[in-house]
C-alpha positions as CSV (number, residue, x, y, z in Angstrom):
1,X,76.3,2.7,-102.0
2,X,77.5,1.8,-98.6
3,X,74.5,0.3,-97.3
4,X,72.4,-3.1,-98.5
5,X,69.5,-5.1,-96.6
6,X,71.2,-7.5,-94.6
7,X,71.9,-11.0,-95.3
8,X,69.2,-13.5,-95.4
9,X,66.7,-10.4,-95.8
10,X,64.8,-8.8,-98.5
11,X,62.7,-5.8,-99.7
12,X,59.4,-6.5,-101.1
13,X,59.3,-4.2,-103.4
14,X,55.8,-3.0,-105.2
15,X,55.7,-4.9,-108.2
16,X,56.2,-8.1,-106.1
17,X,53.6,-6.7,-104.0
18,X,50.9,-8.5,-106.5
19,X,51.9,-12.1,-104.8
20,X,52.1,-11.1,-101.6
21,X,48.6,-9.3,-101.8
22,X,47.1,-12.4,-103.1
23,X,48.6,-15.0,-100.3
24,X,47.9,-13.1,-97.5
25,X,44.2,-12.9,-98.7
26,X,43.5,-16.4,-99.9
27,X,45.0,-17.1,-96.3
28,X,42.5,-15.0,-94.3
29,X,39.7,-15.8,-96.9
30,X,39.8,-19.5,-95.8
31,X,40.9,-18.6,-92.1
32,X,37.8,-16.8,-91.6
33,X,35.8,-19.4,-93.5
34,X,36.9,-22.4,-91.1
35,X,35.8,-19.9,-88.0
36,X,39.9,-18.4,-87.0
37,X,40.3,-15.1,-85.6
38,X,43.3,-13.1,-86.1
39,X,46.0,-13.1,-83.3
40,X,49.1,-10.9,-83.4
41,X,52.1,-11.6,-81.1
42,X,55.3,-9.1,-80.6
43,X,58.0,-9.8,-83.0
44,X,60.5,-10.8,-79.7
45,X,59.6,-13.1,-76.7
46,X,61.1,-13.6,-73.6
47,X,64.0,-16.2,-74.5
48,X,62.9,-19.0,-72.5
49,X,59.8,-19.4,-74.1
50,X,61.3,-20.7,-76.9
51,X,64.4,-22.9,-75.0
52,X,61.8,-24.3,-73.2
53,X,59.1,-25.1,-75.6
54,X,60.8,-25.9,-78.9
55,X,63.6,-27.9,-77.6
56,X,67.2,-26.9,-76.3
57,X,68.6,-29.4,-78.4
58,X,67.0,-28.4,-81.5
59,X,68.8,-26.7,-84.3
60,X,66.5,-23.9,-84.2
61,X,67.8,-22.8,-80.2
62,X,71.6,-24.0,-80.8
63,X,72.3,-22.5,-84.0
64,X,69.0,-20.0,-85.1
65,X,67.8,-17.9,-82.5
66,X,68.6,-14.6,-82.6
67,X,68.5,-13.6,-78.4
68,X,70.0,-10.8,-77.0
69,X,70.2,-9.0,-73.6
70,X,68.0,-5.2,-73.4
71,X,68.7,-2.6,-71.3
72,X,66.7,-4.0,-68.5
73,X,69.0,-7.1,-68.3
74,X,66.4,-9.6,-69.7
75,X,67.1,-12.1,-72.8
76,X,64.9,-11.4,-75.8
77,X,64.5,-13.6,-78.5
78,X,63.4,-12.5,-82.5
79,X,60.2,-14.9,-82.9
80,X,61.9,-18.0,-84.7
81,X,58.1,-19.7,-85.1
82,X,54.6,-18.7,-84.2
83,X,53.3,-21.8,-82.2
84,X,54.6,-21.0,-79.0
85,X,53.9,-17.2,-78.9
86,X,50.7,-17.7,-79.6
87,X,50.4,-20.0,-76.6
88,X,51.8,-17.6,-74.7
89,X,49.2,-15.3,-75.4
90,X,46.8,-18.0,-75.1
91,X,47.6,-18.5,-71.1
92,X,47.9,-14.7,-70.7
93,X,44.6,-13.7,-71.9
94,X,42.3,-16.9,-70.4
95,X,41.7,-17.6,-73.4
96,X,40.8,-20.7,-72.2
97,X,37.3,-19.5,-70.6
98,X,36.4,-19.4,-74.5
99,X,33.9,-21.3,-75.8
100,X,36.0,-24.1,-77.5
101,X,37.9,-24.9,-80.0
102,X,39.4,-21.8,-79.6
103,X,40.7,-20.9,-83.2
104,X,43.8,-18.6,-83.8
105,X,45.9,-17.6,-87.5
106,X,48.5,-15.5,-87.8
107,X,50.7,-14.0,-90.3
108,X,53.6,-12.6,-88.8
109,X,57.7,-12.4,-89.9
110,X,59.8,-15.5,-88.4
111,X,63.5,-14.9,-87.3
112,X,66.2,-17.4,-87.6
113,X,69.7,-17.4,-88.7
114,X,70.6,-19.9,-91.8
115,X,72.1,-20.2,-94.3
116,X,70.4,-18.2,-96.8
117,X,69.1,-19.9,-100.3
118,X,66.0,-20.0,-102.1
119,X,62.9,-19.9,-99.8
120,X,64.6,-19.4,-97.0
121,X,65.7,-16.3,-95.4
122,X,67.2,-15.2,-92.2
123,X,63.8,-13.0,-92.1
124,X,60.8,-14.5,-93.7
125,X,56.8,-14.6,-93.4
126,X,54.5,-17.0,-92.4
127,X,50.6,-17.9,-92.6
128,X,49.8,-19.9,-89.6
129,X,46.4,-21.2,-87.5
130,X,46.4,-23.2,-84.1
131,X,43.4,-25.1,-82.5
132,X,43.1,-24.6,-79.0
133,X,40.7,-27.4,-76.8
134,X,40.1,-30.3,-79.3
135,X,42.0,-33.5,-79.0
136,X,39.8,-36.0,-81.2
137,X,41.3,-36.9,-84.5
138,X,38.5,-34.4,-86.1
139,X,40.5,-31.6,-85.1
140,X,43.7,-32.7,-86.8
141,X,41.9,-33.5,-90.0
142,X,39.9,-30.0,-90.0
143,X,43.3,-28.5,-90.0
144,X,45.2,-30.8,-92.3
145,X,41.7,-30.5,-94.5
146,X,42.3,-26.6,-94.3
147,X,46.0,-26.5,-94.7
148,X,45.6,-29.0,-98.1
149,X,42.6,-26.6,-99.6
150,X,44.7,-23.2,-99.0
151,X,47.2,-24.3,-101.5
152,X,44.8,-25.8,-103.7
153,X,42.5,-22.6,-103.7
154,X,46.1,-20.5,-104.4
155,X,46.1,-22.7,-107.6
156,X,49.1,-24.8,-106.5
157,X,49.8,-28.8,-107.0
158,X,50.7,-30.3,-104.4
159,X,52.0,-33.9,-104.1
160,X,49.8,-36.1,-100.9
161,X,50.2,-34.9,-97.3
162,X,52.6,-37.0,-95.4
163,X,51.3,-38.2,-92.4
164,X,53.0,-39.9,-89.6
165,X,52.2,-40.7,-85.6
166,X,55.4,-39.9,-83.3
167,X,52.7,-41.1,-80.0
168,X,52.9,-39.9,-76.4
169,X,54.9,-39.4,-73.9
170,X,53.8,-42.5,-72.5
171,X,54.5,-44.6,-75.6
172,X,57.3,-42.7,-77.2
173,X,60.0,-44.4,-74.6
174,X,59.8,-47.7,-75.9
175,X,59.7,-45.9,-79.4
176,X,62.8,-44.1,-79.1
177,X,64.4,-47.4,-77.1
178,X,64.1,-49.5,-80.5
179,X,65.8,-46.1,-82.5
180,X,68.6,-46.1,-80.4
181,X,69.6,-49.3,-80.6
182,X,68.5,-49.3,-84.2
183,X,70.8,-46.2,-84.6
184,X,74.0,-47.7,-82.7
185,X,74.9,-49.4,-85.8
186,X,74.9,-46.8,-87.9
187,X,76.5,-44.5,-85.8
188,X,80.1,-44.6,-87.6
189,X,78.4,-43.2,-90.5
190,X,76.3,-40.4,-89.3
191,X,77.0,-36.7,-89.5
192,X,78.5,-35.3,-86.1
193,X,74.9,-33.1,-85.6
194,X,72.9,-36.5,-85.4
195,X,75.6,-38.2,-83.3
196,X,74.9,-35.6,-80.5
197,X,71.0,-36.0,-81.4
198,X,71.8,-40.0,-81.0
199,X,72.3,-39.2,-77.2
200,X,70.4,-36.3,-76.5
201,X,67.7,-35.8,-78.7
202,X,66.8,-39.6,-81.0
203,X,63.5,-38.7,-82.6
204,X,65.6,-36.3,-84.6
205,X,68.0,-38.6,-86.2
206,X,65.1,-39.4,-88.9
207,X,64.8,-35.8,-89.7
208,X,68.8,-34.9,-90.8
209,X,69.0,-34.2,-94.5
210,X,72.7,-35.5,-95.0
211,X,72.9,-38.1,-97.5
212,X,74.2,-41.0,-95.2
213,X,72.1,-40.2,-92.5
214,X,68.8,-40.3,-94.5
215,X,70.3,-44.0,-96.2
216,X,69.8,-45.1,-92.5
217,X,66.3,-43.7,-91.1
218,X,64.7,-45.8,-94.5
219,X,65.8,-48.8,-92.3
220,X,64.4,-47.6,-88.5
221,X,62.0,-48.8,-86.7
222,X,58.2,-46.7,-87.5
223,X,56.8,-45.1,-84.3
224,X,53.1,-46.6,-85.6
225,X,54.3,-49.6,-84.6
226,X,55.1,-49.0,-81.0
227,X,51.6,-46.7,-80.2
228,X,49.7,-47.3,-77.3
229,X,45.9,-48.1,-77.7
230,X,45.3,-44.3,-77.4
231,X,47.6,-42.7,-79.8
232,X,46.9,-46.3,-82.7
233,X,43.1,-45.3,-82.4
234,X,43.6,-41.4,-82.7
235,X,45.6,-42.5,-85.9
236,X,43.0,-44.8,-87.3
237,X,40.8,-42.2,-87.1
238,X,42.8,-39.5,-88.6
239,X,43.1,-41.7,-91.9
240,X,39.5,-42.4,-92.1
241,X,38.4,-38.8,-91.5
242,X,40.7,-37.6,-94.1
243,X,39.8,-40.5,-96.6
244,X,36.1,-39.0,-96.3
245,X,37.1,-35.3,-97.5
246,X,38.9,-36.9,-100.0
247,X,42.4,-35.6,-98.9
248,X,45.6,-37.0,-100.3
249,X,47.6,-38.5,-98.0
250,X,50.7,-40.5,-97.2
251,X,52.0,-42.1,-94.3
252,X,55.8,-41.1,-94.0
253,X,57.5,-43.4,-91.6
254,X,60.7,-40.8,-91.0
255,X,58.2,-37.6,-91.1
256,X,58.8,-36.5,-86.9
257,X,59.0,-32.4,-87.7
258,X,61.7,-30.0,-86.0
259,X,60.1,-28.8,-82.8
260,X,60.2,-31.0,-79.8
261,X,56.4,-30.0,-78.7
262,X,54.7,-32.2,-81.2
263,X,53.2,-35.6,-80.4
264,X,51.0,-37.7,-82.0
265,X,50.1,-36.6,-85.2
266,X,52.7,-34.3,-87.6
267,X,52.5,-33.6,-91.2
268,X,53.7,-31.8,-94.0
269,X,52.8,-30.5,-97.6
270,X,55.3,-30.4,-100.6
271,X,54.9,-28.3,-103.9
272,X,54.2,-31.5,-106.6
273,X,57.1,-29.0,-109.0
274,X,60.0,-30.9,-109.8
275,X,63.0,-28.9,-108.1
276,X,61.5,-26.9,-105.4
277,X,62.0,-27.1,-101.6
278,X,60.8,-30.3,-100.4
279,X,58.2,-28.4,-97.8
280,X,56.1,-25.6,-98.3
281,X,54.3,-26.3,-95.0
282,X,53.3,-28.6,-92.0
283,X,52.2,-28.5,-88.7
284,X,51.0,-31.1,-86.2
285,X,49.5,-31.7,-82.4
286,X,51.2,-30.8,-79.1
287,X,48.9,-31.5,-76.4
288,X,51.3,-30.9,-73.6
289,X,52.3,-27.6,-74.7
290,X,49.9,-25.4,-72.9
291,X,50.6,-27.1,-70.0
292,X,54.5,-26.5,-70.4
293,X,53.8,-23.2,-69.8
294,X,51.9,-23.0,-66.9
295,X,48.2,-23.2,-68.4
296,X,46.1,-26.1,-68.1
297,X,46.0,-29.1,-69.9
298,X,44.7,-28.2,-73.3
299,X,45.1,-30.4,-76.2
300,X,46.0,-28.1,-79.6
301,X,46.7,-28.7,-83.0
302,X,48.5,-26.3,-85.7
303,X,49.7,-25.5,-88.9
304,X,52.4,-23.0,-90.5
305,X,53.7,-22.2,-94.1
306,X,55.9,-20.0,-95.3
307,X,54.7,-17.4,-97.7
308,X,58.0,-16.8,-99.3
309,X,58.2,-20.6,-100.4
310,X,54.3,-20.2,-101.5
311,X,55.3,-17.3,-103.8
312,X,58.5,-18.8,-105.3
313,X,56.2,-22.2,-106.1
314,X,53.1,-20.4,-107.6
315,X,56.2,-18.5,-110.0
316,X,57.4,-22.2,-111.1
317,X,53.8,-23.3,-111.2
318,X,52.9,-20.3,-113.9
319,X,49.8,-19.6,-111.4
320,X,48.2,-16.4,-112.9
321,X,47.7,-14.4,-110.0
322,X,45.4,-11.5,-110.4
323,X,47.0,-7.9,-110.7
324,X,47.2,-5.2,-108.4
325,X,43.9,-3.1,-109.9
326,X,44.9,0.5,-111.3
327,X,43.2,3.5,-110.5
328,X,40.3,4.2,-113.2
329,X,40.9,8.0,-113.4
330,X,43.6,10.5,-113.6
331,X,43.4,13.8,-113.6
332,X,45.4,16.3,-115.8
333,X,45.6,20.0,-115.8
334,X,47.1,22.9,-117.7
335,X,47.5,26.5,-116.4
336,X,48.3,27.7,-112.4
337,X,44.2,28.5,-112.0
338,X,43.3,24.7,-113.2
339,X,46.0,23.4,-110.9
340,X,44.0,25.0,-107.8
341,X,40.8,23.5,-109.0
342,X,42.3,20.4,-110.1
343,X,43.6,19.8,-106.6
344,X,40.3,20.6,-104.8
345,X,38.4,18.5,-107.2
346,X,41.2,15.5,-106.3
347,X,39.9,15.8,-102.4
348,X,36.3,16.2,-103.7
349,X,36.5,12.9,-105.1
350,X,38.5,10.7,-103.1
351,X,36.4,11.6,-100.2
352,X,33.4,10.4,-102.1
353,X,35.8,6.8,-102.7
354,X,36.8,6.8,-106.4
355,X,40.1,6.0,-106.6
356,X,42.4,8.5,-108.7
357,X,45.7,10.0,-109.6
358,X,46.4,13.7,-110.2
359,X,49.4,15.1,-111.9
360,X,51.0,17.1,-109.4
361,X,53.2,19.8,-112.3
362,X,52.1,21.7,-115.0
363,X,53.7,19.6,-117.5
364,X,52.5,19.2,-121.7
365,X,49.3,17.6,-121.5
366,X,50.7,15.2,-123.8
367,X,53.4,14.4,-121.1
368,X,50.4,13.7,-118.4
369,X,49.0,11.7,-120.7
370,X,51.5,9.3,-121.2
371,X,51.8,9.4,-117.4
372,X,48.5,8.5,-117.1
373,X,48.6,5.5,-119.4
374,X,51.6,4.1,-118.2
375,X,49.6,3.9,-114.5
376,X,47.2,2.0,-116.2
377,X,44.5,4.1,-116.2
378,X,41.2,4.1,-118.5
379,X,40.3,7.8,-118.1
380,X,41.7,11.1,-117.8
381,X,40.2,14.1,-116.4
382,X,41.6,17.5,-118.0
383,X,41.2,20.7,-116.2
384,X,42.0,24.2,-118.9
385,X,41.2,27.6,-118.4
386,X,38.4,26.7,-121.0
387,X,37.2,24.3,-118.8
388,X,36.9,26.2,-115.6
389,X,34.9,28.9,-117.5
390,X,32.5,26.7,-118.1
391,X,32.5,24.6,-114.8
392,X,33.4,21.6,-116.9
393,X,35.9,18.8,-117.4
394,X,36.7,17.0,-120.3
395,X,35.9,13.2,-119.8
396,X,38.5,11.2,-122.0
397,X,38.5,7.5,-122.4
398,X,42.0,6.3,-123.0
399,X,41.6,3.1,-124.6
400,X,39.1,4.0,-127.2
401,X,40.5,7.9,-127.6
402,X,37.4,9.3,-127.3
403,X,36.5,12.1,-125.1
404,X,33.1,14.1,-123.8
405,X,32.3,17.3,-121.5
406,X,30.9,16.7,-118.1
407,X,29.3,19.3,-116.0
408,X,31.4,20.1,-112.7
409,X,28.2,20.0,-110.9
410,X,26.8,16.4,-110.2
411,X,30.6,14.8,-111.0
412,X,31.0,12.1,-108.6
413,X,27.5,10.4,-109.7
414,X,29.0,11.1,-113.2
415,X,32.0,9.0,-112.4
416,X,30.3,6.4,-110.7
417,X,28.1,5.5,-114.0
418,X,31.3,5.5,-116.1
């Protein structure tokens, strides 16, 4: 064949449709339970939303982004993350005339060009929800609180949420003045990517994942340590408000996220199996965002996950996820007159909403049997010239092999008190 699905991509194909089903409806179960509407954003942005809110020195706009120039002239960029369209859409709408918090989720497909392994495609899904117009403490544990009880409701074990404060803009600077010069020792050592970060970008040097690099971050200074009165009692309170749910938590020192947008708090859930990727999800607050972009000052805080990562986690974690539910009835027929009125019969009932199958050829009846086994279901319907003479069907229950007549007229109430 001379064509495959590109790299980094895959087909869901229906029998892994069971586990896809079942994420995306725990997600907007609990969305819709903690008061989120649904949001959908185009799957490419202008390309300067995304230089200019998630960083130009981040990994995700020097090496990920897929951008490219349409007709028109403009640069479009494949939605690498879902934060910053939604913001977008935020300030376009007025959303901010809404009584508030204003509550968003999403589920949309995320672009970015990687290097493809487990979990992690150059095209994959994810579940997401951002508050819009809440900046006490509450409002990060509501949506850490949320985040925490979607995985546990999927049936997943998670290990604690690590926590971390990375500050404000206001006491970030002497933050990121301790790193450096934490940071000039260790530069011989470092990978080349965090020796440009060293100068252009510090807060990321805790985030690289070489070896070396994350030998030195253990030893760097902790941002808690150099918040303002602000940001140290917007912390405080985020512990305590969590340690009344009763969520899991840890604070992780080197935990600062990949997005430049974030301040104060940040977090991030990992799968408690041995061997899986360290983060299925994570999110945090970026007050300034909004405001980045030309809308007013709105504090917001967020959350994303990747449903790919969710799936491969409840495999490892043997979570029985409930099946795909087979259509109750099939309907068989023998002979070119039965055909006609086995059709008809088909729209009859569907329109009335019971689910079925038809055979759609004259095959053995033994041969639509088996076909209608195979789909799983627990009746079939047959149709013979016998049959239409009397303006009957034969009723036959697959899984006990019994079978009864049923008059044509009154049929869908028939069905319905099978």
């Amino acid at each position: 064949m001379d064509y495959q699905a590109p790299r980094g991509t895959q087909d869901i194909l229906p029998e892994d449709q069971t586990c896809w089903r079942y994420v995306r409806e725990k997600g907007e179960a609990i969305a819709q339970r903690y008061g989120y509407s649904r949001i959908d954003t185009p799957t490419f942005e202008d390309a300067r939303l995304f230089t200019r809110t998630v960083g130009e020195e981040t990994d995700i706009v020097t090496k990920e982004m897929y951008t490219f120039a349409d007709r028109g002239g403009s640069d479009l960029t494949l939605r690498p993350e879902g934060t910053a369209p939604v913001c977008r859409a935020y300030i376009e709408h007025g959303m901010a005339s809404r009584p508030r918090p204003v509550k968003l989720y999403y589920l949309a497909s995320i672009f970015r060009y990687d290097r493809p392994q487990a979990g992690r495609y150059r095209e994959h899904h994810q579940f997401g929800f951002e508050l819009f117009g809440e900046a006490d403490a509450a409002a990060d544990a509501e949506v850490i609180e949320m985040a925490w009880r979607f995985y546990r409701e999927l049936g997943l074990i998670t290990l604690p949420v690590q926590i971390n404060s990375i500050g404000c803009p206001e006491c970030r600077s002497a933050y990121l003045s301790a790193l450096k010069n934490y940071y000039a020792t260790c530069l011989d050592t470092a990978c080349s990517d965090c020796k440009t970060r060293y100068h252009k970008n510090p807060l990321r040097l805790l985030d690289c994942k070489k070896p070396d690099c994350r030998a030195a971050a253990v030893k760097a200074p902790h941002a808690v340590e150099y918040l303002c009165q602000d940001c140290k009692i917007h912390f405080d309170k985020l512990i305590a408000f969590l340690g009344a749910v009763e969520i899991p938590f840890e604070v992780n020192h080197r935990l600062v996220r990949g997005l430049d947008y974030y301040s104060r708090t940040v977090f991030e859930i990992q799968p408690a199996e041995e061997g899986a990727q360290s983060t299925i999800g994570g999110g945090g607050r970026y007050d300034s965002l909004i405001g980045q972009l030309g809308g007013e000052h709105t504090p917001a805080v967020g959350f994303a996950t990747g449903i790919e990562r969710i799936i491969i986690n409840l495999k490892r974690q043997n979570v029985a996820v409930p099946g795909m539910p087979a259509p109750r009835f099939f309907i068989a027929w023998l002979g070119d007159a039965a055909g006609l009125a086995a059709f008809s019969l088909t729209a009859i009932l569907r329109q009335a909403g019971i689910n079925l199958i038809q055979s759609l050829s004259g095959r053995s009846l033994k041969a639509q049997l088996r076909q209608a086994s195979s789909l799983g279901a627990e009746y079939a319907l047959i149709i013979g010239d016998s049959e239409l003479c009397k303006q009957e069907v034969v009723l036959r229950d697959l899984l006990r092999s019994t079978q009864r007549s049923l008059p044509l007229e009154g049929i869908v109430e028939s069905l319905r008190s099978v």
